[in-house]
C-alpha positions in Angstrom: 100.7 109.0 72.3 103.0 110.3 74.9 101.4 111.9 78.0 103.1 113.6 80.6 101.7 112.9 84.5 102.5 115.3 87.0 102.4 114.2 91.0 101.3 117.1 92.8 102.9 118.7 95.8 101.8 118.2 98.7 102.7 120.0 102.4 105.1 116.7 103.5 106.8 117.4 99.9 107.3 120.7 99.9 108.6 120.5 103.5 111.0 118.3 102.2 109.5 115.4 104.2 111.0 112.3 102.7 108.0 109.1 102.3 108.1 105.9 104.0 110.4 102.8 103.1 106.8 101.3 102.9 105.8 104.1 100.7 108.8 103.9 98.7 108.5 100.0 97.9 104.8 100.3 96.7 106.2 102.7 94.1 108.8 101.1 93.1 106.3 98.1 92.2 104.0 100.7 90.3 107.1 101.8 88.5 108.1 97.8 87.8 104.2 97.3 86.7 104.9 100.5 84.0 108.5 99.0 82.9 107.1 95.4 82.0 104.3 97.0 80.2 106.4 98.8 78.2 104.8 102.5 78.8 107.0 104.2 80.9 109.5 106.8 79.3 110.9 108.5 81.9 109.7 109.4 85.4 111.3 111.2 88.7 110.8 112.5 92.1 111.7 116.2 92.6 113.6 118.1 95.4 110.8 120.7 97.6 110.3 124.2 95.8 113.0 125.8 98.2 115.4 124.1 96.0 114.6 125.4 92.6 113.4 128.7 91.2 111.6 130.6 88.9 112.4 132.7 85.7 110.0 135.1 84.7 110.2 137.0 81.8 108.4 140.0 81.0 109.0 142.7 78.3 112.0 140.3 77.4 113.7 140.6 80.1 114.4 137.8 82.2 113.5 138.0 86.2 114.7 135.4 88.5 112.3 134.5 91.9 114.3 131.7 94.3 112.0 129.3 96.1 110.2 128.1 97.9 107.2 129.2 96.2 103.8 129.4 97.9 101.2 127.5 96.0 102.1 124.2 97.2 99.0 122.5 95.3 100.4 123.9 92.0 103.5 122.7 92.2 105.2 119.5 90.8 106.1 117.0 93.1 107.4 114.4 91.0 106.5 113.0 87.2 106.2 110.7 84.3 106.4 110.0 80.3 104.1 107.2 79.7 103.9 106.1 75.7 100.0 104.6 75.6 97.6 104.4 73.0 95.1 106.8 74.4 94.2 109.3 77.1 91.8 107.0 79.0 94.6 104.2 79.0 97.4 107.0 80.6 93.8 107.7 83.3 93.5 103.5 83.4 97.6 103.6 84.8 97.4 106.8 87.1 94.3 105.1 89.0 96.6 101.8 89.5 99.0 104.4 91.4 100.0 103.3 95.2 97.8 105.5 97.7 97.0 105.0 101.3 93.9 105.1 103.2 95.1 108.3 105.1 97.0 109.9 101.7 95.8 112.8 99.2 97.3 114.0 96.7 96.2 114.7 93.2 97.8 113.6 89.8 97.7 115.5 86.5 97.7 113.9 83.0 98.3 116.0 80.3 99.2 114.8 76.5 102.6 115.5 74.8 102.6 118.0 71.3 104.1 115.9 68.5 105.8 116.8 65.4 102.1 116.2 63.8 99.9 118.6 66.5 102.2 121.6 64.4 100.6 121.6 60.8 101.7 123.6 58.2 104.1 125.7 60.8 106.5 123.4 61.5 107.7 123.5 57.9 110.1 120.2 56.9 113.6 122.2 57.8 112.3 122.8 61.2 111.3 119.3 61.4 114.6 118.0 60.2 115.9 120.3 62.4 114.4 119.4 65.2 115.4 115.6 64.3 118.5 116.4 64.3 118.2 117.9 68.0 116.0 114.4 69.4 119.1 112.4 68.2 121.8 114.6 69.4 120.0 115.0 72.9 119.9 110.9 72.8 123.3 110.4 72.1 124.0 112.7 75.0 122.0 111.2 77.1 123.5 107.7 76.4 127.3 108.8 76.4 126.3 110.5 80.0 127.3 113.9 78.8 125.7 116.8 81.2 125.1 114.2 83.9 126.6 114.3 87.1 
């Protein structure tokens, strides 16, 4: 099962407040720790709210609403893919996640849809179909294309 962990925002994030080298080190090892075990997919920090933006749509029609956005404990600070067995093994590595005595901030942990979570809807052409799309975004990926 693939779940996907969001690190919440915090105000230091959002205010674009960069974390210690200490910090940084003691996530690096976490990140190490999820490497050697095999269950990390993918994982990044992101850039404060004021950076991005939002599209909206409504009756179609797309809206677009430039950051930074107010809701700082909504937002998405950071994230992983982890590839574990279960949702209480995904819970078992977030609680191994670096935190200091004087730190909060939350984590979410919230599973992946697969092909299978679908049923009858995702008929076999727009299975193959989207097969088609997985290996064309991993060639991509590995030839660099997009990336700058």
């Amino acid at each position: 099962m693939r779940f996907m962990v969001f690190m919440k925002a915090t105000p230091e994030s959002e205010a674009g407040v960069m974390p210690s080298e200490q910090v940084i080190a003691d996530m690096m090892k976490y990140n190490e720790e999820l490497v050697k075990a095999g269950v990390l997919l993918d994982g990044e920090g992101l850039h404060p709210s004021s950076k991005g933006a939002r599209v909206k749509f409504s009756g179609g029609r797309p809206t677009v609403v430039d950051g930074p956005f107010t809701e700082t404990k909504e937002l998405v600070a950071g994230y992983w893919v982890l590839q574990v067995k279960s949702k209480e093994e995904a819970i078992e590595w977030v609680k191994r996640c670096p935190s200091g005595p004087d730190e909060e901030f939350e984590i979410e942990i919230r599973p992946v849809f697969e092909a299978e979570d679908f049923g009858q809807e995702l008929t076999p052409e727009l299975r193959e179909k989207e097969q088609r799309l997985r290996e064309q975004e991993k060639h991509l990926r590995e030839q660099g294309v997009g990336q700058q």
